[in-house]
C-alpha positions as CSV (number, residue, x, y, z in Angstrom):
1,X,118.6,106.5,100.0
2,X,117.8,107.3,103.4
3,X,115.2,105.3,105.4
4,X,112.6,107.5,108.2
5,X,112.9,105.7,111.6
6,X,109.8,104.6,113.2
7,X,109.9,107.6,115.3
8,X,109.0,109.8,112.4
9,X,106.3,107.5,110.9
10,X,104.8,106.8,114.4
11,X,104.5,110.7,115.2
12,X,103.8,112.6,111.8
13,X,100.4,113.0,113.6
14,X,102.1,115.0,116.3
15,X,102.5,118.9,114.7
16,X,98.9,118.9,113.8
17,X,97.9,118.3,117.0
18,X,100.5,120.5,118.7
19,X,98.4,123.1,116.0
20,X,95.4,122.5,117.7
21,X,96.7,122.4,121.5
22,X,99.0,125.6,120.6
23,X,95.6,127.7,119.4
24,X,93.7,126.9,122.4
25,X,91.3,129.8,123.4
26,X,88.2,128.5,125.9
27,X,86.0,131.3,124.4
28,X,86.5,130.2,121.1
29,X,84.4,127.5,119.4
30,X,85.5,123.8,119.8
31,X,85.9,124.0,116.0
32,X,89.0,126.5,116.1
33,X,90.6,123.5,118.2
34,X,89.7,120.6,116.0
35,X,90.3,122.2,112.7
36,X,94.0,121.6,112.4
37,X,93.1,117.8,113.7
38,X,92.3,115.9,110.5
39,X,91.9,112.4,109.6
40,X,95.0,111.5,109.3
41,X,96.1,112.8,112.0
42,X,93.6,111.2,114.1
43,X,94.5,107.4,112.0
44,X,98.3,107.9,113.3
45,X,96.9,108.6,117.1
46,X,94.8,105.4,116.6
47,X,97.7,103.2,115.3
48,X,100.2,104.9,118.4
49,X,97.2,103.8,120.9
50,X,97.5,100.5,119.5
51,X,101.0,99.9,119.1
52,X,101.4,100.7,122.9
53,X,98.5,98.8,124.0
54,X,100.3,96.1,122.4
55,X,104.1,96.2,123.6
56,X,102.7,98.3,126.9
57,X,99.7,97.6,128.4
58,X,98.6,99.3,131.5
59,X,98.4,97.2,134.7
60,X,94.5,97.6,135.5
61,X,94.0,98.1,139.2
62,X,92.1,95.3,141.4
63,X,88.6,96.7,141.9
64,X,89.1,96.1,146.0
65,X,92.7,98.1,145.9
66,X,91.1,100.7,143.5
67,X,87.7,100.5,146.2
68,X,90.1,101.1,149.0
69,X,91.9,104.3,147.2
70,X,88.9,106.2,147.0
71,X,87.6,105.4,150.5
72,X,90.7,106.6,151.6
73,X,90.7,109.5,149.8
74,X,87.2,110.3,150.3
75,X,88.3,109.9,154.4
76,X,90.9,112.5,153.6
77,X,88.9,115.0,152.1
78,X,86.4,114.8,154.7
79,X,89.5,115.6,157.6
80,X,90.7,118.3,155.5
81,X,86.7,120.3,155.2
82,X,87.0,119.5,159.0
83,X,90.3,121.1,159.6
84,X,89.7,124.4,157.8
């Protein structure tokens, strides 16, 4: 009797929504996209998002470090219109 490893039970979402991501077409409806993506599949992402929120949370970013990224950025972008 063989056992599944969690890999397998965590990820039977996974081919339906490689489907979806492998039938891509941006003229097509958002439908042709979705279809393959059922409720199931959709259930298995959910418990994967929560099992790795769990055992891996993201680190959130101080709001003044964050602040300071983007003003630097934003400096950036402005030298770079200025240098073209």
């Amino acid at each position: 009797m063989g056992s599944r490893s969690n890999q397998e039970v965590h990820l039977k979402w996974l081919p339906k929504v490689q489907r979806g991501f492998s039938n891509i077409n941006l003229n097509a409806a958002l439908s042709t996209f979705i279809s393959p993506i059922d409720e199931a599949a959709l259930d298995g992402l959910d418990f994967c998002s929560d099992l790795l929120s769990r055992r891996m949370p993201e680190r959130i970013l101080d709001q003044g470090k964050l602040k300071g990224i983007y003003d630097d950025t934003a400096k950036l972008i402005v030298k770079l219109l200025k240098a073209t």
